[in-house]
N, C-alpha and C positions, 0 to 999 in steps of 0.2 A: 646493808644496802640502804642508802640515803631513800628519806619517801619522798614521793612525786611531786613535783612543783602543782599549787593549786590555782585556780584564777577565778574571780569570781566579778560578774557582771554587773554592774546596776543601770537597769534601762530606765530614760529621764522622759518620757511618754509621758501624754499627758490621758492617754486611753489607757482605762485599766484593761485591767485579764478579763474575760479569754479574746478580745476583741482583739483584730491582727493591727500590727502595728510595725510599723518599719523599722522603729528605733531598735524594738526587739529584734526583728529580723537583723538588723546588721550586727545587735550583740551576739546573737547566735552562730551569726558565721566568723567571727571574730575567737569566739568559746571553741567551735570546730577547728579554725587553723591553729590555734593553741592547742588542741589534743593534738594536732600531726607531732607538737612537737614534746608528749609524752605530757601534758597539760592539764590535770582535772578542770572541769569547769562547773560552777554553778549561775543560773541567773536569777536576778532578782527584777521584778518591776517594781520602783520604788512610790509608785503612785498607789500601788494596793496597799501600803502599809499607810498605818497613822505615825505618820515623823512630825513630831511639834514643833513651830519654830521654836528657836531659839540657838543658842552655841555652846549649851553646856552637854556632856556627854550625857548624861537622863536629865530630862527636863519634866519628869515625876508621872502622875497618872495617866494611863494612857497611852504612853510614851513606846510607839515604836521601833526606834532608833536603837536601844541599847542591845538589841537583838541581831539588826542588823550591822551596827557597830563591832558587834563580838565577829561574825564573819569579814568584817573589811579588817580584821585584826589578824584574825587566823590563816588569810589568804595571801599567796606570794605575788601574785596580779592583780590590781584592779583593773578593770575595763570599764569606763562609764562613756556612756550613750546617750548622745540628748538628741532632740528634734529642732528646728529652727524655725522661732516665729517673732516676726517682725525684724528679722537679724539678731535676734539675740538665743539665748540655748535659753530652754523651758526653766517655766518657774520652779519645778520640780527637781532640774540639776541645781540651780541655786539654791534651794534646802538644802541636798546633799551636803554643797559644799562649807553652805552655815556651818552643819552640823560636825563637821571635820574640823571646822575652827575649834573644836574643843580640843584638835591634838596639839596643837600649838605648844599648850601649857603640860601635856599629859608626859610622862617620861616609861621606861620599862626598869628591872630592876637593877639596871648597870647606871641608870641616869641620863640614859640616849632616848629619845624622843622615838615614840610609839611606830611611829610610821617609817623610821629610816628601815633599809634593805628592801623596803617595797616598791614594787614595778609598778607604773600608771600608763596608760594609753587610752585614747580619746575616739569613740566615733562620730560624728556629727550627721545629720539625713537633714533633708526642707527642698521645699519648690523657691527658692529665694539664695540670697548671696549672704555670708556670713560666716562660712565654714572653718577661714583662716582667723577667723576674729576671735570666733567662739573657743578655736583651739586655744588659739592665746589667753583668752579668761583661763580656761579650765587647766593648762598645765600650769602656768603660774601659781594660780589655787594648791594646786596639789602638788605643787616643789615647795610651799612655803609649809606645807603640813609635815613634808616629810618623805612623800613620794619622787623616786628617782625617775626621768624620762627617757626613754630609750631613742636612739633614731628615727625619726621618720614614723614617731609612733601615734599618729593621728589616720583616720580614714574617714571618708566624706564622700557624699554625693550629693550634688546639686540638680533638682530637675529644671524644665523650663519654666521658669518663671508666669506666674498665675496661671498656670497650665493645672489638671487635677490627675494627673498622673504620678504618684506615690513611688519610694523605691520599693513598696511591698510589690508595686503592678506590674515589675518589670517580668518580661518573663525570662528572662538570664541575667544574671549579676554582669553587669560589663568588664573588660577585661582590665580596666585603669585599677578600677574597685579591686577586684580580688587579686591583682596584684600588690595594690596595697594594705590589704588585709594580710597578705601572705609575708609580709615585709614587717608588718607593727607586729606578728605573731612571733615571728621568728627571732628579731630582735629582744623583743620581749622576754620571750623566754631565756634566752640566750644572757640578758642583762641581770634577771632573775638568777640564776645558776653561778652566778658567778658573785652577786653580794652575798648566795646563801654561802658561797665557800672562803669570801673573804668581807665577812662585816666592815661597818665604816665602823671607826674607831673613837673609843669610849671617850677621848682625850687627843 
């Protein structure tokens, strides 16, 4: 029996743990409709670790990354979650995706580039406008490292504008939302299941 497809989250917050946070909250319900669809999930808040700049895969003492690295390797999903300020995704997804610049040059032992067969999906949250922007940073980042985009696989919420109403505040997910949560999930998976059975090609 083939093992579980896994997915794993990285929230681009800019509030560490244990303080609630929206971004998390959307990775979590994100992690959720991927279980419906037989999904392991783990999250990560990538603001609690120490990731050093730079774009090499360890960038030596100290160096958080190579830890979390090993999980964005082992996992068949990524999910990455930023928050939105000033219209642009946090300074903390921009690390991430430094730090991915080091798949670029990295290969597996056939000479295919580390990241092909891996699924990416994008959540975005802010009281501001940006959502379509930032998607567009972020899957292009992550088609050129290696990761494959599925349909429709971004989710967002925009509140009112300098309003301080949070998507953590709402008190029901609105129905656009987990609609499209349930759509980047399923596709997701779906897209995942299908490079695990047919790889893209060495040549």
């Amino acid at each position: 029996m083939n093992a579980p497809l896994t997915a794993l989250a990285i929230t681009c917050t800019l509030t560490p743990s244990p303080a609630a946070s929206s971004s998390d909250l959307l990775a979590t319900q994100l992690l959720a409709a991927l279980g419906e669809h037989g999904v392991i999930g783990e999250r990560v808040r990538a603001v609690d670790l120490a990731l050093s700049p730079g774009v090499q895969a360890d960038m030596g003492h100290g160096d958080e990354w190579p830890a979390l690295r090993r999980k964005v390797l082992d996992a068949d999903i990524l999910v990455l979650v930023t928050p939105t300020w000033l219209g642009q995704h946090s300074s903390v997804a921009q690390r991430v995706l430094e730090r991915l610049d080091a798949e670029l040059g990295a290969t597996d032992s056939r000479g295919r580039p580390t990241l092909f067969d891996k699924v990416a999906i994008a959540g975005v949250v802010g009281n501001e406008d940006g959502a379509h922007h930032i998607a567009a940073i972020l899957f292009q980042a992550l088609d050129d490292v290696g990761f494959t985009i599925p349909a429709q696989g971004s989710v967002y919420w925009n509140g009112e504008a300098m309003q301080s109403t949070d998507y953590k505040d709402l008190a029901e997910t609105p129905e656009k939302v987990a609609a499209a949560t349930a759509t980047a999930a399923r596709n997701a998976a779906h897209l995942a299941r299908v490079l695990r059975e047919r790889e893209y090609p060495v040549s």
